[in-house]
C-alpha positions in Angstrom: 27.6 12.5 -9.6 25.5 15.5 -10.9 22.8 16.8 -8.0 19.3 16.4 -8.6 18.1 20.8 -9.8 14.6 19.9 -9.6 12.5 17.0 -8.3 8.6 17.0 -7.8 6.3 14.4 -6.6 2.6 14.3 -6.3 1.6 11.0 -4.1 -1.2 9.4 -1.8 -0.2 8.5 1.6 -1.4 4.7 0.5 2.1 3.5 -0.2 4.2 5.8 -1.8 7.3 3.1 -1.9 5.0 1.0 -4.5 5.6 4.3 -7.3 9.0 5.5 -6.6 11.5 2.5 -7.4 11.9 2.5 -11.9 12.5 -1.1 -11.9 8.3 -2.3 -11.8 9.2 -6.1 -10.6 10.3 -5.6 -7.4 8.1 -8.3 -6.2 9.0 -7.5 -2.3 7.5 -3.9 -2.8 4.0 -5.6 -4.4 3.7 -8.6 -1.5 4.4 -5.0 1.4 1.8 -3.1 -0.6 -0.8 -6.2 -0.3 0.0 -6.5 3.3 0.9 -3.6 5.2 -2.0 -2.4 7.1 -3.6 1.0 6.4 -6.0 3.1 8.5 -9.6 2.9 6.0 -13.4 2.0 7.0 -15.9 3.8 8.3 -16.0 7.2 9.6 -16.4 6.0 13.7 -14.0 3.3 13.2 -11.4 5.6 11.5 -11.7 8.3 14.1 -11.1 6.1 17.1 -8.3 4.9 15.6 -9.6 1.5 14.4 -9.3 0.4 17.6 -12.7 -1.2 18.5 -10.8 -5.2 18.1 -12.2 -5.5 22.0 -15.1 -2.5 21.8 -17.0 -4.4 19.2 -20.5 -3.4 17.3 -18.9 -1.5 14.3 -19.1 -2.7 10.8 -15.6 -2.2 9.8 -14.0 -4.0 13.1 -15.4 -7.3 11.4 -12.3 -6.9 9.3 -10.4 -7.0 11.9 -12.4 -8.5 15.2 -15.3 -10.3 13.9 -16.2 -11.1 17.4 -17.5 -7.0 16.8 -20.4 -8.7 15.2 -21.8 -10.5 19.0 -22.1 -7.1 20.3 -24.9 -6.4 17.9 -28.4 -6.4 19.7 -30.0 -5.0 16.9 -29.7 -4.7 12.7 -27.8 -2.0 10.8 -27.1 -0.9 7.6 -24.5 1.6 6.7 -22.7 3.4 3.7 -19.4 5.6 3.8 -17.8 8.0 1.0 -14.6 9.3 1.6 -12.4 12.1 0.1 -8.3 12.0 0.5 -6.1 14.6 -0.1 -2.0 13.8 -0.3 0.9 15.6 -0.3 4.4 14.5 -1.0 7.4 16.8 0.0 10.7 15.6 -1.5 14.3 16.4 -1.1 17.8 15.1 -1.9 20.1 14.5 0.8 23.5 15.5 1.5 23.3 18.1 -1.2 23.7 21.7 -0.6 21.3 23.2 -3.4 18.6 20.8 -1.9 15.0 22.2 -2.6 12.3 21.0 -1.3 8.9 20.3 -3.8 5.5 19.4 -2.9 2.3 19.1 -4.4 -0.9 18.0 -4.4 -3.6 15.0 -4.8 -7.3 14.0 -4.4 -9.2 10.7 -4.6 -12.3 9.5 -3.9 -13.1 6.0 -3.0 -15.8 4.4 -0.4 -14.2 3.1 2.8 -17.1 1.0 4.2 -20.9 -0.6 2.7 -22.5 -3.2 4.9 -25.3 -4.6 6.9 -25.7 -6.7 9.8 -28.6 -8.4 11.2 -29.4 -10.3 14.2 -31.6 -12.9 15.4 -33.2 -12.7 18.7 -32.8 -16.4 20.2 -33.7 -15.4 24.0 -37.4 -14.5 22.7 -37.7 -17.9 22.1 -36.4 -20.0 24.1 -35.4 -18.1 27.5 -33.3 -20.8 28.8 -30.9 -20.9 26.1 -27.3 -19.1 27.1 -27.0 -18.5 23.7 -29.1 -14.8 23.6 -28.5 -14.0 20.0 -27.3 -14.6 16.7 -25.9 -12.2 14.3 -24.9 -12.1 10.3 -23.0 -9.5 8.6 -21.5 -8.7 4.5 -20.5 -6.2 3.1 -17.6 -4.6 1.5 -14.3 -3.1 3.8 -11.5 -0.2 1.6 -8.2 -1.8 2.9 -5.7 0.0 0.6 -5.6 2.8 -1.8 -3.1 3.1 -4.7 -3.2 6.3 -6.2 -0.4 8.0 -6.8 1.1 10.6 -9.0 4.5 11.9 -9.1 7.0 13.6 -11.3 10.3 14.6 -11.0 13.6 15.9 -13.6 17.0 17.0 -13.1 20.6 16.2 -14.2 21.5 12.7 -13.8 25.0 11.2 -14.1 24.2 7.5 -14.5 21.4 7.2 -16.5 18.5 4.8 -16.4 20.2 3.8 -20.2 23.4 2.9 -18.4 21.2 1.0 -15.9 19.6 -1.0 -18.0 22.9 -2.0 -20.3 24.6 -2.8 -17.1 21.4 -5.0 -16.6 22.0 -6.3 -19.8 25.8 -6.8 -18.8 25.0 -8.6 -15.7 22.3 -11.2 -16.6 24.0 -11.4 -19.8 21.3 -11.4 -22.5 18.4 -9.0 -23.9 15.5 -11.3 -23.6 12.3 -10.8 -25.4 9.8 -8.7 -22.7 12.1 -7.1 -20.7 13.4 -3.1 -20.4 16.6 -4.2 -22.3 15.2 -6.7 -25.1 13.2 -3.7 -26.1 15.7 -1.5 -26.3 18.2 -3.3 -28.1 15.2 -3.3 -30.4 14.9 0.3 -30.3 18.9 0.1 -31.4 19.2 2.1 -27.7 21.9 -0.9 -27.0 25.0 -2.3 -28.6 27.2 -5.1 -28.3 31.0 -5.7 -28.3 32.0 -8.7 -29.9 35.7 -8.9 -28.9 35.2 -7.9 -25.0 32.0 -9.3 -24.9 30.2 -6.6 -23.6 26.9 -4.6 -24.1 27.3 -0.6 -24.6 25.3 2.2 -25.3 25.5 5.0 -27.2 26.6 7.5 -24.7 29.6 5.2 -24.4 31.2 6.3 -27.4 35.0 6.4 -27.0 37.0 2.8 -26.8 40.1 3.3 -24.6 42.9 0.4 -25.6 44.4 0.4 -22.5 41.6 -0.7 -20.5 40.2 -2.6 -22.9 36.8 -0.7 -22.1 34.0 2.1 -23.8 34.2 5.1 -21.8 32.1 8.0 -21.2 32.1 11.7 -23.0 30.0 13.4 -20.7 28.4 14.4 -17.8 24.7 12.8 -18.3 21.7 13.7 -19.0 18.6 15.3 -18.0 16.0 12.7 -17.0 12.5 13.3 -16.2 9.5 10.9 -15.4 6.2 10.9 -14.5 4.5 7.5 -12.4 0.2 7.5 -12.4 -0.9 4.8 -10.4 -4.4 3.9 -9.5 -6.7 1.4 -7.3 -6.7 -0.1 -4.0 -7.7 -3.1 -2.1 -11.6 -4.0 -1.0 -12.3 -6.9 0.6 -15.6 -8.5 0.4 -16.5 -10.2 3.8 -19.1 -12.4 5.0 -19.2 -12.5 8.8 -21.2 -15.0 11.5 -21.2 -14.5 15.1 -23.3 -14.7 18.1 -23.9 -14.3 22.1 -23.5 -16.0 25.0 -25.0 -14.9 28.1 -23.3 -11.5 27.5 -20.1 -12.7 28.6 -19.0 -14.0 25.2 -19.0 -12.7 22.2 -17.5 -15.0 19.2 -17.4 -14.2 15.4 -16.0 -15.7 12.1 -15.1 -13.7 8.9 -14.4 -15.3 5.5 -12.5 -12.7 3.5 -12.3 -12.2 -0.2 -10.0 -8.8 -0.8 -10.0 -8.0 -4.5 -7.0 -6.0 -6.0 -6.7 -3.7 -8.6 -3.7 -1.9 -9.5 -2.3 0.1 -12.3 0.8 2.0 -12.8 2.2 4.2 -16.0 5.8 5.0 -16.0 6.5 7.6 -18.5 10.5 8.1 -18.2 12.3 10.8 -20.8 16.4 10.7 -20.9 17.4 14.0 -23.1 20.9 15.5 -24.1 19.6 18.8 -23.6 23.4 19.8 -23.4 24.3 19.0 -27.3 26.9 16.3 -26.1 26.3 13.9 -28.2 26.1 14.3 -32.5 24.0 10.5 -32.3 21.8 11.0 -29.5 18.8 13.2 -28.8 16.5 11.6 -26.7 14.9 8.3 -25.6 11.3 7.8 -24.3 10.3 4.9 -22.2 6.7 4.2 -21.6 5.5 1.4 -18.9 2.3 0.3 -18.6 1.6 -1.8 -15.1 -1.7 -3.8 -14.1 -2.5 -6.6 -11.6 -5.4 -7.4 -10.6 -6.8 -10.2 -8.1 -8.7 -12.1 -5.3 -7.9 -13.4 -2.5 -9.2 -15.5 0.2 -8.6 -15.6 4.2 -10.0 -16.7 7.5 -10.8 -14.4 10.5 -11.5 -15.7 14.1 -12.4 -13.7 17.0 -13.9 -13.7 20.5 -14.8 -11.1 22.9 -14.8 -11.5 27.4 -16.8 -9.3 29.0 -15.9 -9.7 32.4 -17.6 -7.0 33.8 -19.6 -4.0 32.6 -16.7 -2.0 32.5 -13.7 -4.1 30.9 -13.4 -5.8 27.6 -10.7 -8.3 26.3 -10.9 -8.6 22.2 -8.3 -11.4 20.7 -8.6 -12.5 17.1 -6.2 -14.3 14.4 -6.0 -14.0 10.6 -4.8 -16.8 8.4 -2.6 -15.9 5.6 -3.9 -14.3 2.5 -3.4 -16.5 -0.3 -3.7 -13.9 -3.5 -3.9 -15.4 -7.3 -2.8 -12.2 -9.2 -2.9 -11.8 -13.0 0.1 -8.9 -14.4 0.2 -7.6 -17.5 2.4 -5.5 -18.8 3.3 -3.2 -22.0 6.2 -1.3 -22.7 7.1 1.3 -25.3 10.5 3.0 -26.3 10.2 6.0 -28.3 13.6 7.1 -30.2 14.0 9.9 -33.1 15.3 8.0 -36.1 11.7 5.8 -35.9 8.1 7.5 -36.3 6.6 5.1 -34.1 7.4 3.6 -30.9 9.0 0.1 -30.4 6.1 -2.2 -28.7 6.2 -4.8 -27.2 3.4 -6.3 -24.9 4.5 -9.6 -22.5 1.9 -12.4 -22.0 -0.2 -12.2 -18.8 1.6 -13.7 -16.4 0.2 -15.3 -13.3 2.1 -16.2 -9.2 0.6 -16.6 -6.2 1.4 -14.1 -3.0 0.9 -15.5 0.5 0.7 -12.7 3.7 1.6 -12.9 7.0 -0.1 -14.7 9.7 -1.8 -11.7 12.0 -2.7 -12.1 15.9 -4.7 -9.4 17.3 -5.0 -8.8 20.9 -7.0 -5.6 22.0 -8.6 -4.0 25.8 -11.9 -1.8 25.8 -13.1 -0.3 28.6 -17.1 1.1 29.0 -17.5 3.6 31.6 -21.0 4.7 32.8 -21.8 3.8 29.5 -20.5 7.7 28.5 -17.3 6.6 27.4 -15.4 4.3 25.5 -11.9 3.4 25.5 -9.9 1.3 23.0 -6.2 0.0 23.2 -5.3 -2.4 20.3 -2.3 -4.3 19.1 -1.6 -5.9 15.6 1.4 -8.3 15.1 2.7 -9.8 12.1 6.4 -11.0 10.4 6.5 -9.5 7.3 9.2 -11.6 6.5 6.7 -14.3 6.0 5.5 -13.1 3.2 6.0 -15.0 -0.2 5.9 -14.8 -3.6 5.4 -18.2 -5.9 5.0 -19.0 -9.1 6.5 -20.4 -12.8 9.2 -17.5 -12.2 12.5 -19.2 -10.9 13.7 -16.1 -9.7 11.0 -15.8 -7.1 13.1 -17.9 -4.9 15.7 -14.6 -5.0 12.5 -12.7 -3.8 11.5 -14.7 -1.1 15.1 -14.7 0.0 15.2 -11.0 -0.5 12.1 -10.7 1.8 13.0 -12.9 4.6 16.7 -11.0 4.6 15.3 -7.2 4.8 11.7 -7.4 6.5 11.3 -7.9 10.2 8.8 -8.2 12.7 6.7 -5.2 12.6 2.9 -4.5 14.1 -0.1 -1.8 14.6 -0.6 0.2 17.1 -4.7 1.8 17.9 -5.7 3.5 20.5 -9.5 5.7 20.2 -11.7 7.1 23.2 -15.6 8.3 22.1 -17.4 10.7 24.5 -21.2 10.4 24.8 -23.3 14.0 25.4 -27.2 12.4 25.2 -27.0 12.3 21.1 -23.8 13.9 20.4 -20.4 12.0 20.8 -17.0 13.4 20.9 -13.8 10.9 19.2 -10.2 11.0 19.0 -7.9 8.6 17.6 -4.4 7.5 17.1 -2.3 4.6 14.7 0.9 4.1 14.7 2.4 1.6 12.1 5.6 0.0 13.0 8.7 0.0 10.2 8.5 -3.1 8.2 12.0 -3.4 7.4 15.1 -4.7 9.3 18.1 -2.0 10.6 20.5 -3.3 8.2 18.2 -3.3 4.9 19.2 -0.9 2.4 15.1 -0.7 0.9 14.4 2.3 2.8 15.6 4.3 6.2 12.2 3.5 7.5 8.8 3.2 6.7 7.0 3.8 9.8 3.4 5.7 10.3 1.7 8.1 11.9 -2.3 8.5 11.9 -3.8 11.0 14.1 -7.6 11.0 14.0 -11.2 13.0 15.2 -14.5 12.9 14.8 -18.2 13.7 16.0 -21.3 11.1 15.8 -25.3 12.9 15.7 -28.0 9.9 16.5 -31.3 10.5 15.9 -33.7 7.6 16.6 -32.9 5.0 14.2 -30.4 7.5 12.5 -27.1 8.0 12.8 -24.9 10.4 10.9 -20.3 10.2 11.5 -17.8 12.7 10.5 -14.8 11.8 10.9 -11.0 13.4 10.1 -7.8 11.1 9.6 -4.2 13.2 9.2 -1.7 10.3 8.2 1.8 11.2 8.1 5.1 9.0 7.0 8.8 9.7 6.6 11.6 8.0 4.5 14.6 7.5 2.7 14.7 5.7 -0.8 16.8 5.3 -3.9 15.3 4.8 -7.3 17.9 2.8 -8.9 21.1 2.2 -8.2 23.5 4.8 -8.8 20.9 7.6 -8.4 20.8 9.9 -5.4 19.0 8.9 -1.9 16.0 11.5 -1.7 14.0 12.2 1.3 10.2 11.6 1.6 7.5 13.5 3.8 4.3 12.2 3.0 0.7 13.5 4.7 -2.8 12.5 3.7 -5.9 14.2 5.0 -8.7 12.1 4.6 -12.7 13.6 5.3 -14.9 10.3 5.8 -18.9 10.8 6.6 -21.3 7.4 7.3 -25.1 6.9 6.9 -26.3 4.6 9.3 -29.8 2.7 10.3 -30.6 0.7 12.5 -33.6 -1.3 12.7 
């Protein structure tokens, strides 16, 4: 197999798995993209780590804790921009003219809009343990999708012989797939007496084997992947206070998704091998968009001034997703492309359970200290609809995903108005030891940030460098290529209270 002479790709930290695989229905890679947790919100709750599940009083921990909400004593609104730069450093392994390529990418998206009120019950009626009442909406940035990459080099097994051995395997060309369209495109052939689909690069019949054999080498492939959106979840959040001991809160959830992804992949004999075959152009077009609904229960113990104890649970998130998809192959013996645009097709994708268990600590009321723990099965996660096949999905899941979880831990320093915070996330590898989807998967966030109040003003700055290594394969046959992704991600929040 030919080495790789030049790969580039350009790619958020979001989830850079969800742009690198050619085949777009991996169905596993869209439920891990809708579930795996990401460090977004607000620019305190980023910089501590987003661990404030026992701290409490933050707008973007009611995505999380929505006991956060009892520690409220007073109302405020607040509104965060955020700017995110990624870079993506690839190289091929095991091969000894490996070059490393890296580039660029910038997004802007808004990680946190929300306002919380509270009602002060103990003004009016003293005796009541209950001392107040709070209510919260707004809108929390959960995910982020975009993504650009581009790579080309010299390819043995071509994305052509891919999809005739597809064609070989399931037997057919159906309408609205990669290989109905390009037997269309007259990319694909079939042998009548062995039964057998072919392409043109397979141009030599051999007797003795009774097979098509190959004349050359390959050929250069190229491809570039755009992918945009991300996850917000709109959430409406009720919670109150009893006798400052307990703190409870409940969050309804409705995360909307919206995600689009063009595929523009190029297959060219650039070597002259072939008098039939110049080139071949694919063109995918990706969207799915969404809601989703889920249920967040929290509570908060304040023992004593000093310690806190956070717990909360999630209930699945039950997603109805609409996909649409268009495809176009572009060959030289047609002046326009072959077409073909499947019917929107709509399936249901259930997450995990998650059970969140988190300590804070107040000292002297100077310092804060957050330790946080997120557990879920990714395994759990399903896929359902029309689609018989989603039962090979859902198998595929619950054989390569594992048990995996979230690790936060943040400290803020108070100096009269100024205060000091450092954070740190650590995302635990969603997939088994023995799964061949990726070498790991596993993140690193390491955060900072200052807070200025001024009377009923508050101004945070916060600084997030994300970091994640992996292995992947885009198809079959193609060489395993190492990732380094980093994202930098500059957050400041406006805040009132009143």
């Amino acid at each position: 197999m030919k080495k790789f002479l030049k790969i580039t790709v350009l790619s958020l930290f979001a989830t850079p798995i969800f742009a690198q695989y050619l085949d777009l229905h991996r169905y596993d890679q869209y439920a891990l993209a809708f579930t795996m947790p990401s460090l977004n919100g607000n620019a305190r709750f980023t910089s501590m780590g987003g661990a404030f599940g026992a701290l409490g009083g933050n707008l973007s921990a009611l995505s999380t804790n929505p006991a956060s909400i009892g520690i409220y004593r007073s109302g405020e609104f607040s509104f965060t921009p955020a700017l995110t730069l990624g870079k993506t450093e690839v190289t091929p392994i095991n091969t000894a003219d490996a070059r490393m390529r890296e580039a660029d990418r910038m997004n802007f998206n808004v990680g946190n809009l929300g306002l919380v009120s509270v009602f002060d019950i103990a003004k009016t009626d003293g005796e009541n343990e209950w001392k107040m009442l709070q209510f919260g909406f707004g809108v929390n940035r959960l995910a982020d999708f975009w993504n650009r990459s581009n790579y080309s080099g010299y390819v043995n097994w071509t994305y052509l012989d891919e999809i005739t051995s597809e064609a070989n395997r399931f037997g057919n060309v159906n309408q609205f797939t990669t290989r109905g369209l390009a037997w269309d495109a007259e990319l694909l052939d079939f042998d009548t007496i062995n039964r057998e689909f072919f392409n043109d690069l397979n141009e030599v019949f051999n007797p003795l084997t009774g097979k098509w054999s190959r004349t050359d080498e390959g050929l250069t492939q190229s491809q570039t992947t755009e992918t945009r959106g991300g996850i917000n979840e709109w959430y409406m959040t009720f919670g109150g206070n009893y006798g400052d001991i307990l703190y409870l809160g409940a969050t309804i959830g409705l995360p909307s998704v919206n995600y689009r992804q063009i595929r523009t992949l190029t297959e060219r004999d650039q070597k002259g091998q072939h008098p039939d075959f110049d080139f071949w152009k694919l063109r995918e077009s990706l969207e799915i968009t969404g809601i989703g609904i889920n249920l967040k229960l929290g509570a908060i113990v304040r023992p004593t001034d000093f310690l806190r104890l956070g717990l909360a649970v999630h209930t699945p998130t039950r997603y109805t997703l609409k996909e649409n998809i268009t495809r176009e192959i572009t060959v030289p013996w047609r002046s326009r492309p072959y077409r073909e645009s499947a019917p929107t097709f709509e399936y249901s994708l259930r997450t995990p359970t998650r059970l969140i268990g988190s300590v804070g600590l107040v000292i002297a009321r100077q310092a804060l200290i957050g330790v946080e723990y997120e557990h879920l099965n990714y395994g759990k996660m399903r896929v359902s609809g029309l689609d018989p096949n989603f039962d090979d999905d859902n198998d595929f899941i619950a054989d390569n995903y594992r048990t995996g979880g979230v690790i936060r831990v943040g400290g803020e320093y108070r100096m009269d108005q100024v205060s000091l915070r450092l954070g740190y996330n650590y995302t635990m590898t969603p997939y088994n030891a023995n799964s061949f989807a990726a070498s790991d998967f596993s993140g690193h966030s390491f955060s900072a940030g200052l807070g200025f109040v001024t009377g009923s003003t508050s101004i945070d700055l916060a600084y997030v460098n994300t970091m994640r290594k992996y292995e992947m394969q885009p198809y079959s046959g193609m060489l395993w290529n190492k990732y380094n992704v980093t994202g930098h991600q500059f957050l400041v929040t406006f805040g009132w209270r009143f």
